[in-house]
N, C-alpha and C positions, 0 to 999 in steps of 0.2 A: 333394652331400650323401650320406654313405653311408646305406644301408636301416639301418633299426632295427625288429627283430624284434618282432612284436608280444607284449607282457606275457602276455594274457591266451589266446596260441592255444592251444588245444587244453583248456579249461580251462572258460572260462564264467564268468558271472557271480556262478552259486553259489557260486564258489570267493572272493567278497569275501562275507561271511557277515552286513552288517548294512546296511540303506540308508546310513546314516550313510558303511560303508565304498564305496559305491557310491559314495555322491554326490562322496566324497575324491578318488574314483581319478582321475589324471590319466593317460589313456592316449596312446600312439604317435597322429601323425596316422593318420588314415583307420581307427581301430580302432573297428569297432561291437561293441558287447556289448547285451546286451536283459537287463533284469531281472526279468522277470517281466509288469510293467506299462508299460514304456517301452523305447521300441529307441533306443538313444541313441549318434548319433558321435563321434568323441572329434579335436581338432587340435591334443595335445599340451602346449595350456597352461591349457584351463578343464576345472576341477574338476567332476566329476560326466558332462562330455561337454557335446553339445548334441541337446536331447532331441528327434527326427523325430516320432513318434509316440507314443501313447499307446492303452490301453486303455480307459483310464476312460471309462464312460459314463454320468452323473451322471441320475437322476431327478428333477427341480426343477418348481415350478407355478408358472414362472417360463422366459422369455428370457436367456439368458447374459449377461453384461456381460464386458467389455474384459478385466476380472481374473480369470473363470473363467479364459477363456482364454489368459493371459498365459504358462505355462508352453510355448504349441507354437504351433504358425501354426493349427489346428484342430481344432476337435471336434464329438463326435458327441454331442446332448442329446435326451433325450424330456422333453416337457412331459405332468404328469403330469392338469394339468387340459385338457391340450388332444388326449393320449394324439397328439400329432403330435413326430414324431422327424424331428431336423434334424440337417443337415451345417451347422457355423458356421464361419465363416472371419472371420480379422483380417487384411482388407485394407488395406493404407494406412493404418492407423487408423480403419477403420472396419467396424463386424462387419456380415456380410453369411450369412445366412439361403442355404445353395447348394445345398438337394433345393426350399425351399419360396419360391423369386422371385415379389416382387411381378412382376404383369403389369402393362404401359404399354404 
């Protein structure tokens, strides 16, 4: 397979000027770009990349459900009635609480 240059070097993500055109861009495999709020790799054929990370950290008086976190494998949440901040993970299908483990 020959190399394909990546789109976006030397450039940035600034230079797609609207989410919208973010989410469009189909980049070169292995092309990460960050836009601000998500560091996102790209494998050439899905729109937008596939998002590693995120920034968001949402304040809820509430436990995350399946669909907060359906955008990443994980996030960071403060509960704001419990003022306790969690690393939550989607394992296997099933969210898993990983600063604040139940003890057995």
């Amino acid at each position: 397979m020959a190399r394909q240059p990546r789109q976006l070097a030397g450039l940035g993500a600034s230079d797609l000027q609207t989410a919208a055109a973010i989410k469009a861009y189909v980049g070169p495999a292995r092309e990460v770009i960050a836009d601000g709020q998500t560091l996102r790799v790209h494998d050439g054929t899905t729109p937008g990349g596939i998002p590693l990370a995120t920034r968001k950290i949402p304040t809820q008086s509430r436990n995350p459900t399946s669909a907060d976190i359906a955008q990443g494998e994980w996030t960071v949440w403060t509960n704001s009635a419990t003022g306790t901040t969690s690393v939550w993970a989607n394992l296997a299908g099933t969210l898993v609480d990983m600063l604040n483990k139940p003890e057995f």
